[in-house]
DRENPA-87269 format. One record per residue: x, y, z of N, C-alpha, C in turn. Coordinates in steps of 0.2 Angstrom, whole numbers, plus 5000, padded with zeros to 4 digits. Example, Ala and Ser with C-alpha at 12.3 -4.5 7.8 and 13.67 -1.06 7.14 Angstrom:
2
506649725039506249785039506649845039506449895035506849955036506450005039
// end
This chain:
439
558654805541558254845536558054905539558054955536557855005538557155025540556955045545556255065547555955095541555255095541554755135536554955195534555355235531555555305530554855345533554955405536554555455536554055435539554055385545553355375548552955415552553355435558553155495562552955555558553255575554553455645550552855645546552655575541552055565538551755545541551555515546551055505551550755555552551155605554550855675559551255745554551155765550551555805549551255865551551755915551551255985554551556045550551356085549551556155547551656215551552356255551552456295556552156355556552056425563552056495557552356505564552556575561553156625563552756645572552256665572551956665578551056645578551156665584550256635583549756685581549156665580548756715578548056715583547756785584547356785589546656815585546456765590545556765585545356805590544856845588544356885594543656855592543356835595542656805595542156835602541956905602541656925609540756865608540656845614540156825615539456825620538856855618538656895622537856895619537256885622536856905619536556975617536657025619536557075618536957095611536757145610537357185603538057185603538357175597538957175597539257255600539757255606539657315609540357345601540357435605540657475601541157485603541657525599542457525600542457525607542157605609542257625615541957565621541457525620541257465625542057415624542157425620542857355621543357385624543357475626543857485627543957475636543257475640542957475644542957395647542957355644542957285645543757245648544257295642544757295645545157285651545257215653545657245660546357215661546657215669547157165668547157085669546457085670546357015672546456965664546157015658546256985654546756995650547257055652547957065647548357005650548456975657548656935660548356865656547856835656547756795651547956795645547856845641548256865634548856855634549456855640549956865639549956805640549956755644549956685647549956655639549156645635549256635631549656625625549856705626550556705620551156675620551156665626551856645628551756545628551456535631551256475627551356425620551056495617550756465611551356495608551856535609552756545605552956485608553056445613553356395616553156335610552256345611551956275607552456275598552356335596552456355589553356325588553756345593554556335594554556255592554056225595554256135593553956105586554456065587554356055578553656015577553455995580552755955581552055965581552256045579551656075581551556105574550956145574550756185565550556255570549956255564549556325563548956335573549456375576549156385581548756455582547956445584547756495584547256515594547356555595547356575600546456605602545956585602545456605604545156645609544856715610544856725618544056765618543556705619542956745621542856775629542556835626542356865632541556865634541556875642540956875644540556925647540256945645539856995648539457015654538956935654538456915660538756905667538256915670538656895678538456845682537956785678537656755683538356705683538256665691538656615694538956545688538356525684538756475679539356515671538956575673539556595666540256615670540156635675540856655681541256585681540956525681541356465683541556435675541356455670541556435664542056485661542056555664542456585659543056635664542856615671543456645676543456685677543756715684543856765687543856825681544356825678544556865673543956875667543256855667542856865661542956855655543556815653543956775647543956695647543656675640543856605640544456575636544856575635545456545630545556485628545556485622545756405618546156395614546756365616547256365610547056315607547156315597546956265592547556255589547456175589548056155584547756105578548256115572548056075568548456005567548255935565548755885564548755865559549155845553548855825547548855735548548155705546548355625547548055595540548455575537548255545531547555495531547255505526546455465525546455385528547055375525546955275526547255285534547455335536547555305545547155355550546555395547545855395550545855365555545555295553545055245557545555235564546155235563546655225569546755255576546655315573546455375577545955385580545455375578544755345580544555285584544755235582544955165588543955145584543955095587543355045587542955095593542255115589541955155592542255205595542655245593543055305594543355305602543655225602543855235609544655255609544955245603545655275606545455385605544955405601544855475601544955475612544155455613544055455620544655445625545155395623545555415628546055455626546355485623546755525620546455585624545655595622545655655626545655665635545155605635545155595643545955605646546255575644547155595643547555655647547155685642547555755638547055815640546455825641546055865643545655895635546155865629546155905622545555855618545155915615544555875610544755895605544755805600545055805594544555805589544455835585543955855582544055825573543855795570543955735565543755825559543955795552543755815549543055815544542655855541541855825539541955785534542455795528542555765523542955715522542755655519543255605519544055605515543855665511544555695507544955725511544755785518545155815519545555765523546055815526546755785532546955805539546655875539546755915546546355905551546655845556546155865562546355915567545855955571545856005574546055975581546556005584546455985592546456045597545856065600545756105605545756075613546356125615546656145622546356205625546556205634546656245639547256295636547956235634548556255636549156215632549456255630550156225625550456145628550256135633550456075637550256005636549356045636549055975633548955965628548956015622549056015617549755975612550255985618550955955614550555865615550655855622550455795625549855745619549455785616548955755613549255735605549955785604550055775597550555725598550855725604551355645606551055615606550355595608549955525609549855505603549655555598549355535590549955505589550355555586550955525580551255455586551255435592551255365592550555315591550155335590549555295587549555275579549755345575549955325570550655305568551255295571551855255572551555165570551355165574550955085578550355065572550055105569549555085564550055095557550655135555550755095548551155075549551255005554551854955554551054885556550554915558549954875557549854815550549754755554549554725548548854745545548354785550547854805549547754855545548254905542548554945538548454905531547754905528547754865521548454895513548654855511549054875505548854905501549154975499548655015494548755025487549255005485549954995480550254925477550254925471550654825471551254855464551654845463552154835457551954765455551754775448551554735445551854695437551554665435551654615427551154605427550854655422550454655419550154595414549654565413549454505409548754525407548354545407547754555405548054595400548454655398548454665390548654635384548554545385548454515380547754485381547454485375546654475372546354405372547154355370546954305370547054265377547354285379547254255387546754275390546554335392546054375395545254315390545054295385544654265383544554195385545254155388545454095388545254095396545354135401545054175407544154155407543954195403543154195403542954135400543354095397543154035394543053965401543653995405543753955412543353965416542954015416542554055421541654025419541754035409541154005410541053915410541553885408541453815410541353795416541553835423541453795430540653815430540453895427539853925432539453915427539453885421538953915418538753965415538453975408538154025404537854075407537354035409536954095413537154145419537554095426537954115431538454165429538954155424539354175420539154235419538654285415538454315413538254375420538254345423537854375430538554435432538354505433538754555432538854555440539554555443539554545450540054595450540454625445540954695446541054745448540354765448539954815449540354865454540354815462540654825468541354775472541654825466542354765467542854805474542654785479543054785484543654755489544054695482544454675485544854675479545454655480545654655472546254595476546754585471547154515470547954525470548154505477548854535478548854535485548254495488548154535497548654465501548754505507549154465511549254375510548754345510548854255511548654255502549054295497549054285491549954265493550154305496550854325496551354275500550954275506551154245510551254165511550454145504550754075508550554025498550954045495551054015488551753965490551453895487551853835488552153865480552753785479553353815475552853785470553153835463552753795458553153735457553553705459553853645457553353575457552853615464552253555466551853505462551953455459551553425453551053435454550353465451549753465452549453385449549853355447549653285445549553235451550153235455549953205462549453215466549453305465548853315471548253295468548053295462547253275460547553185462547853145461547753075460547453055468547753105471547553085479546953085481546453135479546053145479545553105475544953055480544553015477543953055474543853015469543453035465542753055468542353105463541653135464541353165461540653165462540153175458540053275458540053305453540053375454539253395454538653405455538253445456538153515455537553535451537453585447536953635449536553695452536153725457535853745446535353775448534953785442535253835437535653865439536053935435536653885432536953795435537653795433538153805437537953845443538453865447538553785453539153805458539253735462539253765470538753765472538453835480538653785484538753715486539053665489539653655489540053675486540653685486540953735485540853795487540753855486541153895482540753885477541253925471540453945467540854035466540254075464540954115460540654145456540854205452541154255456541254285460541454325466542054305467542354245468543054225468543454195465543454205458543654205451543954285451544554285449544954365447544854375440544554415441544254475434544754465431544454435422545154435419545554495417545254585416545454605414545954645418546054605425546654645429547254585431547254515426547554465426548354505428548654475431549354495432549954445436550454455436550754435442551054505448551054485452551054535459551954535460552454595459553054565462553254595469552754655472552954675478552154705480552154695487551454735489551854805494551554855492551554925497551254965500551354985506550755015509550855105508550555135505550855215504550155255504550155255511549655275514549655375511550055405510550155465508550355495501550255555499550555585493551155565492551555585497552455585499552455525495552155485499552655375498552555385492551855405488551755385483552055405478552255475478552755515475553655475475553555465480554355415480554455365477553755325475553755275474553955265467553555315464553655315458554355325456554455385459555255395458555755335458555655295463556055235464556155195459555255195457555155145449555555175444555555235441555855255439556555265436556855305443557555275442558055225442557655165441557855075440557855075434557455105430557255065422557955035420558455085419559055055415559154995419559254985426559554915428559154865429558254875429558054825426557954785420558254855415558254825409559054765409559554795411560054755411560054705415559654695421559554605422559154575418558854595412558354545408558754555401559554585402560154585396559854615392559454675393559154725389558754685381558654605381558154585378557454555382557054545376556454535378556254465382555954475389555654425392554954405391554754335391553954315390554054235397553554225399553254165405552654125399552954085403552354045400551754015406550954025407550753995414550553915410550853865414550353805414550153765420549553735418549153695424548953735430548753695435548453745442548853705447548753745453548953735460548553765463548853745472548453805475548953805480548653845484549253865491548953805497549253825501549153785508548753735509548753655508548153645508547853585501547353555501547253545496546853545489546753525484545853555479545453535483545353475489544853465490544653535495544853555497544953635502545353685502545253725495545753765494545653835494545953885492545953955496546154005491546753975485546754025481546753975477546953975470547153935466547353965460548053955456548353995456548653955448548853995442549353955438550053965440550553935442551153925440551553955435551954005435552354035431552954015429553253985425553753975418554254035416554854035416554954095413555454045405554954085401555254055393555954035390556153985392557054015392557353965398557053985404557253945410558053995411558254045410558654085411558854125418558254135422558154175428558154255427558254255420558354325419557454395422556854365423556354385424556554395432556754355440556854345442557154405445557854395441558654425443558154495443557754515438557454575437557054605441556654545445556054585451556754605457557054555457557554565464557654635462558154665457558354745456557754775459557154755458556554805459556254795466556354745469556154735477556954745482557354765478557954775482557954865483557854905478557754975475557054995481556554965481555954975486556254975493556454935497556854905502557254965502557754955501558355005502557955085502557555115499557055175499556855175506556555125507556255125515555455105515555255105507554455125509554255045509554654985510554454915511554454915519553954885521554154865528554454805530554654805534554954725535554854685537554254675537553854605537553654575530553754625528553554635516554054625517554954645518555454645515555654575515555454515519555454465523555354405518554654435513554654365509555054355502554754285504555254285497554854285491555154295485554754325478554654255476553754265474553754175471553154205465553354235459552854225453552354175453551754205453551154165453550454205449550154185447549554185443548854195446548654225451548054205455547354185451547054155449546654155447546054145449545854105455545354115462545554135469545054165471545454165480544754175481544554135488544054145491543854215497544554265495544554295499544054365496543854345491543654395485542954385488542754335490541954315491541354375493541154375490540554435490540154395497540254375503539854375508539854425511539154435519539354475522539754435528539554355528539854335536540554275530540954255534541354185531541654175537541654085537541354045541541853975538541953925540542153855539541953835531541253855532540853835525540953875520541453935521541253955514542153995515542453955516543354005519543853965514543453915511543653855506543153845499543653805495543253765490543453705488543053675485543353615485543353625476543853615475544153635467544253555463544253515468544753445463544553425455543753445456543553425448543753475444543953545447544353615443545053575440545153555444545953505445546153465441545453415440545453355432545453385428545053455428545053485420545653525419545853545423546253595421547053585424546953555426547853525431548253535426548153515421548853525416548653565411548453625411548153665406548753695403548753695398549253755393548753805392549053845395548753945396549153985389549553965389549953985383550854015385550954055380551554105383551454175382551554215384551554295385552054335386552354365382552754435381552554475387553154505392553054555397553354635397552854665395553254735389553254775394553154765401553454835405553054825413553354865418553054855425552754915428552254905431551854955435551754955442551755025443551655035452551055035451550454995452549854995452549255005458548655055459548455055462547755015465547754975472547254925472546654955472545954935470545354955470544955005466545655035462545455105457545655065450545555075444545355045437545355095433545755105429545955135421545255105417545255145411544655115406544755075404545255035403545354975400545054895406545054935411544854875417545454855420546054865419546554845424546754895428547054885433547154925439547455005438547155055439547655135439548155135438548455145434549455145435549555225436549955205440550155285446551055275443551355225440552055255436552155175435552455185427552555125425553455125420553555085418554455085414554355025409554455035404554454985398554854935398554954865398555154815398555654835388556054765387556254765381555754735375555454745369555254745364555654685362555254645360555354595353555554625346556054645342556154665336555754635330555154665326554754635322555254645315555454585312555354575305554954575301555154595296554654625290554454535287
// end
């Protein structure tokens, strides 16, 4: 499989110019001197540093690695012994400045735990990396002696960031989706389930406010058993028990709270998770979705597909300690036409590049999440609350009829961000085939 397209390149990208550019910044407490002072200050100790500098920073500007190089040269006036040891014989101090561009979500990477990969980078390299103030911008500054250790600091980086978007630690920021929350009557059928475990009053209790996970994350993905699973045998094994009710309705002993229950209004199935840490990915991504539509539509024979979810499962594991729990997805027909269709869509991603290959690795298994304990509004999670014991979810609902649903189209969807309607930003989507209504 082909490595991540454009990682070094989007990792680190730089901008070139034609030469460098020289800042004059004299430094001095006294008044800023006049023409005829500056003419005066002139020597060769400093055109020799000037020249030094230039040729550096045309050497640095020559590699494609580098951007906007600016040349700083303060002068010093004074004569005491500590300004002579900081600004040299010559009465000049030079700093070459480079910029790096590192995209937002690989920040923290660059920074390390407690800014310990910052510190060694510099300690390294001699070069101080200078983060930027706004969490929007991109450009960190790196300030050098000399084109050397400035090359040396932008090598360090772009392998930090190499190493960090192949990171499992690199959260997924992106999911191609199927859409299900734009039917009303499921979406109601959702809240209906939500309030018979927790109760009216618990029910009620607004926990969305600060929705910092969303439904699509790694051990959704990674560990969904077949739906082939009977959920009738798993409940039969499981001996009977008394459910226990805390004053609101909710079950705090078996840890199920409101918090890991999926919002019904971004219900969906997940067919691919992506990491598209940049503008660039995301702009191609779209493109990718894009230019599929016609041969998505021809693995679904250019008519209309609909799934049916029935009953519950969970992943790994049993109801009595369970981690997600999920419906089982049905395609209408039993044709594999739904199926044949995500493949064109996760083959199109892959072959682009912007799948990694440890994503490109699983296998596609339609699934409905409708709890995960991963969602849990804790600040610690522990043995006691990393599970739930669902079995009596499982009596009632094991063999639910959820209904059937029509799927009118697929979105590159973004995780954490929300459209008004409460399902997930759609950053580019393609129309699925239409039911033909009679009159």
């Amino acid at each position: 499989m082909e490595r991540a397209q454009g990682v070094s390149g989007n990792a680190a990208k730089h901008r070139k110019t034609n030469s460098p550019v020289q800042r004059w910044r004299p430094v001095s407490t006294e008044a800023s001197p006049q023409k005829a002072d500056l003419d005066e200050i002139s020597s060769s100790g400093m055109k020799q540093v000037l020249e030094t500098s230039v040729t550096d920073s045309e050497n640095l500007v020559s590699d494609e690695t580098t951007t906007n190089v600016v040349i700083e040269v303060t002068t010093n006036n004074a004569s005491s012994s500590e300004n002579s040891s900081t600004f040299g014989s010559s009465g000049t101090k030079v700093v070459i400045k480079d910029t790096v561009e590192v995209d937002v979500p690989l920040m923290r990477f660059l920074k390390g735990k407690g800014g310990s990969i910052q510190k060694q980078i510099e300690q390294e390299t001699g070069v101080k990396i200078i983060f930027p103030s706004s969490k929007e911008e991109t450009l960190v500054v790196l300030e050098g002696q000399n084109a050397e250790s400035i090359r040396k600091a932008s090598e360090r980086i772009a392998k930090v960031l190499e190493e960090a978007v192949q990171s499992p630690m690199l959260d997924y920021s992106h999911f191609v989706s199927l859409p299900l929350a734009i039917h009303p009557d499921l979406v109601e059928k959702l809240n209906n389930f939500q309030r018979s475990i927790l109760g009216a009053s618990s029910f009620n209790v607004d926990s969305d406010k600060d929705e910092s996970l969303s439904e699509g994350s790694v051990d959704e993905t990674d560990e969904v058993e077949s739906p082939s699973v009977s959920t009738k045998l798993l409940v039969q094994e499981e001996k009977s028990i008394m459910v226990k009710r805390d004053n609101r309705g909710s079950q705090p002993e078996f840890g199920i709270d409101k918090s890991i229950f999926i919002k019904p209004k971004t219900f969906h199935l997940t067919v691919l998770m992506l990491k598209l840490w940049n503008k660039d990915r995301l702009a191609q991504a779209s493109d990718v979705l894009q230019s599929i539509s016609s041969q998505v539509n021809e693995a679904l024979e250019n008519r209309p597909v609909s799934i049916q979810l029935r009953g519950l499962t969970c992943m790994k594991g049993s109801p009595a300690r369970a981690r997600v729990v999920y419906a089982p997805v049905l395609e209408v027909g039993g044709e594999g036409r739904l199926v044949h269709a995500c493949k064109v869509i996760t083959e199109a991603f892959v072959k682009s590049g912007l799948v990694l290959e440890r994503d490109a690795r699983q296998e596609l298994r339609l699934h409905a999440t409708i709890m995960n304990v991963r969602h849990r509004k804790s600040k610690k999670r522990d043995r006691r609350n990393d599970s739930i014991d669902a079995r009596n979810i499982f009596r009632q609902y094991g063999e639910h009829e959820w209904g059937e649903y029509p799927i009118p189209a697929v979105h590159l969807s973004q995780r954490f961000k929300f459209d008004e309607s409460g399902y997930y930003h759609c950053c580019s989507s393609i129309p699925l085939p239409e039911a033909t209504q009679t009159k």
